[in-house]
C-alpha positions in Angstrom: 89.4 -16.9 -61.6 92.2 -15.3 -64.0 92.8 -12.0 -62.8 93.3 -10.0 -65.9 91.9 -9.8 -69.0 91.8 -12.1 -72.1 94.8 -13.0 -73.8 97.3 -11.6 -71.5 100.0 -13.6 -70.5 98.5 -15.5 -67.4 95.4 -15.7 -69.5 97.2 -17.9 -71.9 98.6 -19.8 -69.4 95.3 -20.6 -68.0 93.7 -21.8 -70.9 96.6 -24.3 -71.7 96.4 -25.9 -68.0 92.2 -25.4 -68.0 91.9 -28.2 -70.8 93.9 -30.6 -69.7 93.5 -30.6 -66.0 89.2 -30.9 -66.7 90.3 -33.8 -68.4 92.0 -35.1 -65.7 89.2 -33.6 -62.9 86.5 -35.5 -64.6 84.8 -31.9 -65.2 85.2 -28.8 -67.3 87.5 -26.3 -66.0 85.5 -22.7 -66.8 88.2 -19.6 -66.8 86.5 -16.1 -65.5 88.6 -13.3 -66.4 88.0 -10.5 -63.6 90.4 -8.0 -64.8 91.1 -4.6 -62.7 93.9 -3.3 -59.9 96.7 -4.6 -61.3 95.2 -8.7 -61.1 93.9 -7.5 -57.1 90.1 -7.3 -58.2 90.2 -10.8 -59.2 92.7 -11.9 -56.3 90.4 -10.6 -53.9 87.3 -12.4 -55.3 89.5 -16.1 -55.1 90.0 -15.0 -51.7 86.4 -14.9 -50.7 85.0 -17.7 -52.9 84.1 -20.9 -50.6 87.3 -23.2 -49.9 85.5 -26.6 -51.6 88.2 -26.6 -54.0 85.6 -26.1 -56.7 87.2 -22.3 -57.2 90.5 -21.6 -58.0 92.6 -18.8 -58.6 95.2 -17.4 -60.9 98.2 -15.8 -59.1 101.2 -14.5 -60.3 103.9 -12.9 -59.4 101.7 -8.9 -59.9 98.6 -9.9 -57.0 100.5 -12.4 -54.6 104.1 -10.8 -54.5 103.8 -7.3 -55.4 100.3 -6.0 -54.6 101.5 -4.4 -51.4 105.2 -3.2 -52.2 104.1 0.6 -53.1 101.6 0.8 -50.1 98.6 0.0 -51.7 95.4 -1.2 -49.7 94.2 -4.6 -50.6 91.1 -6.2 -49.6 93.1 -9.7 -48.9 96.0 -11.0 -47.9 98.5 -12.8 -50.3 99.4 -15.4 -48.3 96.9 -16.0 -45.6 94.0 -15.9 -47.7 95.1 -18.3 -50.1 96.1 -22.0 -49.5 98.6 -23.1 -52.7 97.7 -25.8 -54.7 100.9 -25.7 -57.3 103.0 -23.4 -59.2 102.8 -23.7 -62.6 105.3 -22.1 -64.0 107.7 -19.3 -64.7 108.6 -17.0 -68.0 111.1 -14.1 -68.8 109.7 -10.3 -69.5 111.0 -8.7 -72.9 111.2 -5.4 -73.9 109.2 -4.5 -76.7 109.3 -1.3 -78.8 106.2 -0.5 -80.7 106.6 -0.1 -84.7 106.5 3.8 -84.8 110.2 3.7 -82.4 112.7 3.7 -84.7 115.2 1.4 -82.7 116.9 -1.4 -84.5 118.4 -2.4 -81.7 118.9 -2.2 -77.6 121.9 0.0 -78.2 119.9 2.2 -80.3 116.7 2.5 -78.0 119.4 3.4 -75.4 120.9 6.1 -76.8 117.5 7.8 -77.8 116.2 7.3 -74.2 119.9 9.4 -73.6 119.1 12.1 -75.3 115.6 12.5 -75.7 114.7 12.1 -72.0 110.6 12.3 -71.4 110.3 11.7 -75.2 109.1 8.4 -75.0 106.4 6.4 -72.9 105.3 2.7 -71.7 102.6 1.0 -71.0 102.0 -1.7 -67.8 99.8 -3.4 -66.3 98.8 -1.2 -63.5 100.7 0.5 -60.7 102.9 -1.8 -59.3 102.3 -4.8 -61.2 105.1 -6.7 -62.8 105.3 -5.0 -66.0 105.3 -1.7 -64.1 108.5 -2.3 -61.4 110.7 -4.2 -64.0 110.3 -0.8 -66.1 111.0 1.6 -63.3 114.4 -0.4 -62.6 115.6 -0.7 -66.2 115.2 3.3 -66.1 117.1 3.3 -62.9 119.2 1.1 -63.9 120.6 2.9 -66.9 119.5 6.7 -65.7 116.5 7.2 -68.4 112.9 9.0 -68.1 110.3 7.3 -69.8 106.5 8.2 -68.8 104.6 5.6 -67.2 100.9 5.1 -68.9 99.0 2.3 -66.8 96.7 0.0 -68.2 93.7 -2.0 -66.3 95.3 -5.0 -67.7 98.3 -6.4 -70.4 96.1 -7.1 -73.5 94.7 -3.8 -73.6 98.4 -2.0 -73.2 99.8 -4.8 -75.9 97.1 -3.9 -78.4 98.2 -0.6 -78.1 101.8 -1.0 -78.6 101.1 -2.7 -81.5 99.1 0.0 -82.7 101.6 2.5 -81.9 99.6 4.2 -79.5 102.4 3.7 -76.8 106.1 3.2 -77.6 107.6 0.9 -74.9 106.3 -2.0 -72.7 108.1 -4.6 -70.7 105.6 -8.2 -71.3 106.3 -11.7 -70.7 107.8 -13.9 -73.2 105.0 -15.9 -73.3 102.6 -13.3 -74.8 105.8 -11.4 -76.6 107.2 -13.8 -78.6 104.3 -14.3 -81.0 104.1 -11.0 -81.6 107.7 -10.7 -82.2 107.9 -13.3 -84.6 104.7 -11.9 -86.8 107.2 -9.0 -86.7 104.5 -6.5 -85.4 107.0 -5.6 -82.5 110.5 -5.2 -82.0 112.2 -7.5 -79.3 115.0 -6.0 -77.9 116.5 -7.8 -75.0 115.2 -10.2 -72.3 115.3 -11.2 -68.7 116.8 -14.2 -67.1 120.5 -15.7 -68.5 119.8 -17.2 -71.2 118.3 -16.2 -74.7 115.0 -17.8 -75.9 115.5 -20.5 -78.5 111.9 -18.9 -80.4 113.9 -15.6 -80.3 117.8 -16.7 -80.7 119.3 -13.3 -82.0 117.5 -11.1 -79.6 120.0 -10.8 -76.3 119.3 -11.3 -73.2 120.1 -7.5 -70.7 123.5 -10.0 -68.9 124.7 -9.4 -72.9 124.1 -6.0 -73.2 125.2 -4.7 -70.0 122.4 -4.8 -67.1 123.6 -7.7 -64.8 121.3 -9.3 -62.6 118.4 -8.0 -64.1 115.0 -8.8 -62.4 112.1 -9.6 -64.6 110.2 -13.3 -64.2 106.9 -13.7 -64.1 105.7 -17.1 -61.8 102.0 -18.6 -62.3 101.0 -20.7 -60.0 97.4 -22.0 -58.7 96.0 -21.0 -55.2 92.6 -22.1 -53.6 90.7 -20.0 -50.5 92.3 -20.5 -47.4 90.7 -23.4 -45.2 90.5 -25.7 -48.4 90.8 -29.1 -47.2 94.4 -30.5 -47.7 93.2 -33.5 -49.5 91.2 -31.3 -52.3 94.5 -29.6 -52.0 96.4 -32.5 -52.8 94.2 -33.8 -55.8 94.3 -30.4 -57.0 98.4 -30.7 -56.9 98.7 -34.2 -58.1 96.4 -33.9 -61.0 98.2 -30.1 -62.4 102.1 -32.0 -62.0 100.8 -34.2 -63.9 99.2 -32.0 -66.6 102.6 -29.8 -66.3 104.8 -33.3 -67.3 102.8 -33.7 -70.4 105.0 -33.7 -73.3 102.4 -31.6 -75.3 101.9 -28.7 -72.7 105.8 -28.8 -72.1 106.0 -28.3 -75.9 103.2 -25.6 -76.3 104.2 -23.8 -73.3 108.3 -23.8 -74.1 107.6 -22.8 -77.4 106.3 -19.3 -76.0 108.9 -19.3 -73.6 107.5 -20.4 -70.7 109.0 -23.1 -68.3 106.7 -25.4 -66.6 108.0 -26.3 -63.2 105.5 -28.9 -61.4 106.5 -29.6 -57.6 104.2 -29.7 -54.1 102.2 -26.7 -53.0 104.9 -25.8 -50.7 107.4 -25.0 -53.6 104.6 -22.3 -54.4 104.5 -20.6 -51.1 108.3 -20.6 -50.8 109.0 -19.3 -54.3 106.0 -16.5 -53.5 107.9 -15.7 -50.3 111.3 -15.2 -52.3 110.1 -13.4 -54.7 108.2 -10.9 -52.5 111.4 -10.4 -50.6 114.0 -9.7 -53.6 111.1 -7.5 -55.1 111.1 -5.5 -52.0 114.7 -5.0 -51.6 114.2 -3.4 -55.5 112.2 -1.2 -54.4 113.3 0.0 -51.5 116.6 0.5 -53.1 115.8 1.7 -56.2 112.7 4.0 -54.0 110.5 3.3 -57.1 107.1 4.7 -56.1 103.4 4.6 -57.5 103.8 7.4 -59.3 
């Protein structure tokens, strides 16, 4: 179960894992897209599937860090509905500016944002998905309105950047760079400390002034809670090894995404960690849902 549409970014993820690891199952591995909530809809249908390991699901860091930090209601719980089988992976978020923003640059977009407070808009995921809190701290972070427009899911808010429909979106690297590169949207800095080697001149926000800043997305695979431990384990064994494969390591680095293969309980940990420095943002920053 991949909770979001097709060909957003942990859709893409899904499908270069889904291949491989039915190789390496012995059987196909079929990807459902249920889209909706910001990733929950889907989330909450993993939950309830029967723990025979036979269904799996999709989380990231939007349903099984975040779904709760703004107070919404949830029809499971992130961490004791789930039993982890492995992360998969992690990726920066860019900031993208759609054709019709005239912004050559960060320092450019910037200064507009400045002066023309309210003028411009973004899109995200959802309310309180990823997309949607690393946004709300770059405006707090540098004192700028932009309106929030959500979206039931990334693809549908990408297509419309790119059609100039909206004019700002936060997305992760692995479904931004392509998009970048075909020069249908303008990069103009990205998460994390380093720069992206498919994207070398575009800085990362340590260069242009925002230290610190939050904005990686984790994949990982989770099962229903009460799978037994050695499905569990078969699950894990057989994904590291997909995830050591020099041609996903190749195919996923080249869109910016890092594979990081370890035991289930590096998932739950780096779940837990994430959930705790995402809270502290927002209790700090007091982003809300609206």
């Amino acid at each position: 179960v991949v909770p979001c549409p097709r060909d957003g970014s942990n859709d893409v993820v899904a499908r270069l894992v889904a291949e491989p690891l039915g190789q390496a199952l012995g059987q196909p591995v079929v990807i459902e897209n249920r889209a909706g909530a910001g990733g929950t809809i889907g989330a909450d249908a993993g939950a309830k599937a029967a723990p025979d390991g036979y269904t799996l699901t999709l989380g990231s860091t939007s349903s099984h860090s975040l779904p709760t930090l703004l107070g919404q209601r949830i029809g499971y719980s992130p961490t004791t509905s789930f039993a982890p089988v492995g992360l998969i992976g992690r990726t920066p978020t860019v900031l993208l500016a759609s054709p019709r923003v005239a912004a050559g640059s960060y320092a450019e977009l910037l200064a507009r944002l400045r002066t023309q407070p309210g003028r411009l808009n973004y899109g995200s995921s959802g309310n309180g998905t990823l997309n949607h809190l690393v946004m709300e701290t770059f405006k707090a972070q540098t004192g700028t309105f932009i309106v929030h427009i959500p979206y039931r899911g990334t693809g549908q808010a990408m297509a419309d950047l790119m059609a100039g429909q909206i004019d700002l979106m936060f997305d992760a690297a692995i479904t931004a760079v392509p998009q970048v590169k075909a020069g249908k949207l303008q990069g103009l800095a990205v998460s994390g400390g380093r720069r992206l080697p498919e994207l070398p001149t575009m800085p990362t926000f340590d260069e242009v002034g925002l230290k610190d800043f939050q904005g990686n997305l984790w994949i990982g695979l989770l099962a229903p809670a009460g799978t037994p431990p050695a499905v569990l384990q078969r699950l894990n064994d057989e994904l590291q090894a997909v995830l050591k494969k020099p041609e996903v390591r190749t195919r996923m680095g080249a869109l910016g995404f890092e594979p990081l293969p370890g035991p289930p309980a590096a998932l739950s940990s780096h779940m837990q960690a994430v959930q705790d420095a995402w809270a502290r943002v927002v209790r700090e920053r007091r982003i809300t849902a609206d």
